[in-house]
ZADO-1210 file (C-alpha; in nm, 4 decimals, padded with zeros to 6 digits):
<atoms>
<atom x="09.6167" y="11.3817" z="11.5314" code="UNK" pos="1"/>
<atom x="09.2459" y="11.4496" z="11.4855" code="UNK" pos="2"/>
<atom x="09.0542" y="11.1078" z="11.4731" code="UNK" pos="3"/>
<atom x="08.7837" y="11.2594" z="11.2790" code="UNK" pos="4"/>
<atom x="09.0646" y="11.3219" z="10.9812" code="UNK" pos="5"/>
<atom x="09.1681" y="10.9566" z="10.9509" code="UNK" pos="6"/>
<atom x="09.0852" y="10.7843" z="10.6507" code="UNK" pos="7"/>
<atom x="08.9236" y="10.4369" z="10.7308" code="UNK" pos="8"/>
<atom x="09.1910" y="10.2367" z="10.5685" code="UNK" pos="9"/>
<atom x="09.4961" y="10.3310" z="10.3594" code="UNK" pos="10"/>
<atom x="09.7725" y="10.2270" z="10.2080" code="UNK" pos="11"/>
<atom x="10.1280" y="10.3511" z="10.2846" code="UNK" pos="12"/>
<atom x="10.3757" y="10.3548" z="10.0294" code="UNK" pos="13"/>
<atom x="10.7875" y="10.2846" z="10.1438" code="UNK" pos="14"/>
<atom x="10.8917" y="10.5889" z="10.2293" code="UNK" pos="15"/>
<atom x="10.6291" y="10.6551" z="10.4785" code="UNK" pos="16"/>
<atom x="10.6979" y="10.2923" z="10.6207" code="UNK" pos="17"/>
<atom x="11.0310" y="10.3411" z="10.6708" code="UNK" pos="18"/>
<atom x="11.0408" y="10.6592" z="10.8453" code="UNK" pos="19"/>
<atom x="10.7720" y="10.5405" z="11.1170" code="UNK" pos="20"/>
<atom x="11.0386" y="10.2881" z="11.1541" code="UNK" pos="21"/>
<atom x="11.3006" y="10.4873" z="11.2429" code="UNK" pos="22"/>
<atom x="11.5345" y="10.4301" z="10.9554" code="UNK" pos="23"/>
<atom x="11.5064" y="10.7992" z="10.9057" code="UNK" pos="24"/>
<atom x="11.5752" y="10.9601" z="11.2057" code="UNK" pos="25"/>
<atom x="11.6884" y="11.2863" z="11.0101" code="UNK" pos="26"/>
<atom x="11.4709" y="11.3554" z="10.8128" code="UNK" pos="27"/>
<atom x="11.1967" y="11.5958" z="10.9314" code="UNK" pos="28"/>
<atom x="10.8990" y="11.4083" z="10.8151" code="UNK" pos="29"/>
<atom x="11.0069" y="11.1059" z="10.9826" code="UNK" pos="30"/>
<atom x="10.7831" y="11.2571" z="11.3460" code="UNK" pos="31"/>
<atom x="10.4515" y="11.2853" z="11.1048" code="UNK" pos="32"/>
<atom x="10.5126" y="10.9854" z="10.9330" code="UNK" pos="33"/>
<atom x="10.5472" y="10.7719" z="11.3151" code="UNK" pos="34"/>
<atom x="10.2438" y="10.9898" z="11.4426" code="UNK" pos="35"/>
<atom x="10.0035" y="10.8958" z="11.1567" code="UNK" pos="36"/>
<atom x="10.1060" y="10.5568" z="11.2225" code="UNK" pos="37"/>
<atom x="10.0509" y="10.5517" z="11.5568" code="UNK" pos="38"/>
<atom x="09.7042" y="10.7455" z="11.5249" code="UNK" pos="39"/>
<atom x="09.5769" y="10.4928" z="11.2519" code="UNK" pos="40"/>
<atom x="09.7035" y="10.1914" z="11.5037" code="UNK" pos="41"/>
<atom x="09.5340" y="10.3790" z="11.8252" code="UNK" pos="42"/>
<atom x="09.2214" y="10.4611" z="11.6329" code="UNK" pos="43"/>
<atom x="09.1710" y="10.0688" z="11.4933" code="UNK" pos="44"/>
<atom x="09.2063" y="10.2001" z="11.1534" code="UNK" pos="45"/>
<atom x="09.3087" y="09.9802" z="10.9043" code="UNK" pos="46"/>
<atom x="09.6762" y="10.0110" z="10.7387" code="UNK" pos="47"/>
<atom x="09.7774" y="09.8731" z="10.4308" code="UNK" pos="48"/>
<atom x="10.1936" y="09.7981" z="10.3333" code="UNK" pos="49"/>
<atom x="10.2505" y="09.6456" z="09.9525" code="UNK" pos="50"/>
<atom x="10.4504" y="09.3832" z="09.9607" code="UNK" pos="51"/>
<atom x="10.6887" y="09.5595" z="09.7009" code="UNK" pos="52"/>
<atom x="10.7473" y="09.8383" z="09.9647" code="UNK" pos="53"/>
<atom x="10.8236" y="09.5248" z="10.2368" code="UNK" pos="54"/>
<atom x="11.0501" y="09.4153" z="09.9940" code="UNK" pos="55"/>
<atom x="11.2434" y="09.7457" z="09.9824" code="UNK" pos="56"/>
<atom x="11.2631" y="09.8042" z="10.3402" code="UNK" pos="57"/>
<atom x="11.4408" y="09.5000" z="10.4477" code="UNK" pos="58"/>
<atom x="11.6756" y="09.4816" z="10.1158" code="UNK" pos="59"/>
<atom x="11.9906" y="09.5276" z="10.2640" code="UNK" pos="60"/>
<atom x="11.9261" y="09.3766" z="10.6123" code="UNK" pos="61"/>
<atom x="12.1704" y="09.0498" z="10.6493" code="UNK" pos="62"/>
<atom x="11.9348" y="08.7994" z="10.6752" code="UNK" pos="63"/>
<atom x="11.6442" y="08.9822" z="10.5569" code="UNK" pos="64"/>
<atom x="11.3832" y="08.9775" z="10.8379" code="UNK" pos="65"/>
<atom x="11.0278" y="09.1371" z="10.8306" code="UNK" pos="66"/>
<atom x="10.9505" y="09.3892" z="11.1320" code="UNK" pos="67"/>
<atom x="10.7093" y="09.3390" z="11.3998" code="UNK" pos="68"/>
<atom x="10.4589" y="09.6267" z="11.3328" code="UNK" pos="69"/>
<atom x="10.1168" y="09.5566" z="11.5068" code="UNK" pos="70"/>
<atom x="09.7851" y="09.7124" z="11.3100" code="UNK" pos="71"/>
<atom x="09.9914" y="09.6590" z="10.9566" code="UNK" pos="72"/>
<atom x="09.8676" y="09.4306" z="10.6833" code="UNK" pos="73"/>
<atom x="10.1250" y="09.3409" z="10.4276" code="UNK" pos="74"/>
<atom x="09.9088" y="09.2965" z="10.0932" code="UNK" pos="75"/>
<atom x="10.0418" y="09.0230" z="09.8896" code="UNK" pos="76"/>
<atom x="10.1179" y="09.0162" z="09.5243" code="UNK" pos="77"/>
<atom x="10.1093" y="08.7218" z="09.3130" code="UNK" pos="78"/>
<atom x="10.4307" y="08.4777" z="09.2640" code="UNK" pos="79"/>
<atom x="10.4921" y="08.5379" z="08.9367" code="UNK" pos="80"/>
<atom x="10.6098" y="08.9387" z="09.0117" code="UNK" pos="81"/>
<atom x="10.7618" y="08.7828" z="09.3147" code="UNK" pos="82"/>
<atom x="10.9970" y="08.6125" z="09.1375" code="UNK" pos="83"/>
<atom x="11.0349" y="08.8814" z="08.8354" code="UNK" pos="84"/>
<atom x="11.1120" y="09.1250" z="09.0856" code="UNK" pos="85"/>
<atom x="11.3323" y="08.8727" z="09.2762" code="UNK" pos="86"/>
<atom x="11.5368" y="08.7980" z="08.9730" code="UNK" pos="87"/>
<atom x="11.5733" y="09.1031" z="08.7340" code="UNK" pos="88"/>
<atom x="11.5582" y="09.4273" z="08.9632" code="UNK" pos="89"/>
<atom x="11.8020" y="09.3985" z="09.2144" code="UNK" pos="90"/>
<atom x="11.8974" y="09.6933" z="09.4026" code="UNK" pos="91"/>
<atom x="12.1821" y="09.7361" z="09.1784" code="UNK" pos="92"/>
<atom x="11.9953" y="09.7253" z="08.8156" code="UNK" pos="93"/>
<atom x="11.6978" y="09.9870" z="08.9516" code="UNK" pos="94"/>
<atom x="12.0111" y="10.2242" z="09.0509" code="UNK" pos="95"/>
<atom x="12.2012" y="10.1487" z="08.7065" code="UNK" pos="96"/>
<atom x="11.8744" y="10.2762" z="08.5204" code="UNK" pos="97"/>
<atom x="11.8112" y="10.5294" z="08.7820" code="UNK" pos="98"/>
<atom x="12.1749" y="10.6416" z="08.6798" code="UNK" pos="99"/>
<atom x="12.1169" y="10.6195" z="08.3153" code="UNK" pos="100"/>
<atom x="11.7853" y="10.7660" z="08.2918" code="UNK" pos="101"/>
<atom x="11.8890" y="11.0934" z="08.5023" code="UNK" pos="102"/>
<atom x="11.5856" y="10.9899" z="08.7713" code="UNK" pos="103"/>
<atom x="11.6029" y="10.9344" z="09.1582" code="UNK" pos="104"/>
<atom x="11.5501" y="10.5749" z="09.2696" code="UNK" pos="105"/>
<atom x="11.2065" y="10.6991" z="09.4558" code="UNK" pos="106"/>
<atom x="11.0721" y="10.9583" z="09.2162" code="UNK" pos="107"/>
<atom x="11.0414" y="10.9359" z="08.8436" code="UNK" pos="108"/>
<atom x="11.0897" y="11.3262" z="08.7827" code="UNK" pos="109"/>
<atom x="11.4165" y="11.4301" z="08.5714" code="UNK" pos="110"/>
<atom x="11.6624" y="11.5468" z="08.8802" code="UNK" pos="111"/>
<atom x="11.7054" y="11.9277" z="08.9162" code="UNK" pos="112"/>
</atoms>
């Protein structure tokens, strides 16, 4: 990946987390989405990870345990969402209204 074409800073959003990962193995954007990574790392570029989208990558894991990802800045959000999140949209509820509403869990478009 070109240096010269990498942003300074940004911010990835879950699914492009969580294919560098490896949870995706699959899925053909998983290679781009591990290459930008590692470019943005091996470039000292600065990489920014919600802590909504940490949130959702360990959900499920039994205990829950953040991953070791050098050159990745989790950017906090205040306690008061914390614990709104924590309490009233379990994985469950967002895929009960995801259900109801005819919308995927990850995109807000009607479903084909």
């Amino acid at each position: 990946m070109d240096p010269k074409l990498l942003p300074i800073r940004a911010m990835v959003d879950t699914g492009v987390f969580i294919r560098a990962l490896g949870q995706r193995p699959d899925d053909p954007r998983s290679p781009d989405c591990r290459d930008f990574l590692d470019a943005m790392y091996s470039n000292q570029r600065e990489v920014l990870l919600a802590a909504p989208s940490l949130a959702e990558t360990i959900r499920g894991f039994d205990p829950p345990s953040v991953p070791s990802t050098a050159g990745i800045e989790v950017v906090a959000f205040d306690d008061e969402a914390a614990i709104a999140l924590g309490l009233h949209f379990p994985n469950s509820t967002l895929k009960h209204l995801a259900l109801a509403n005819d919308v995927s869990l990850t995109k807000s478009a009607k479903k084909p």
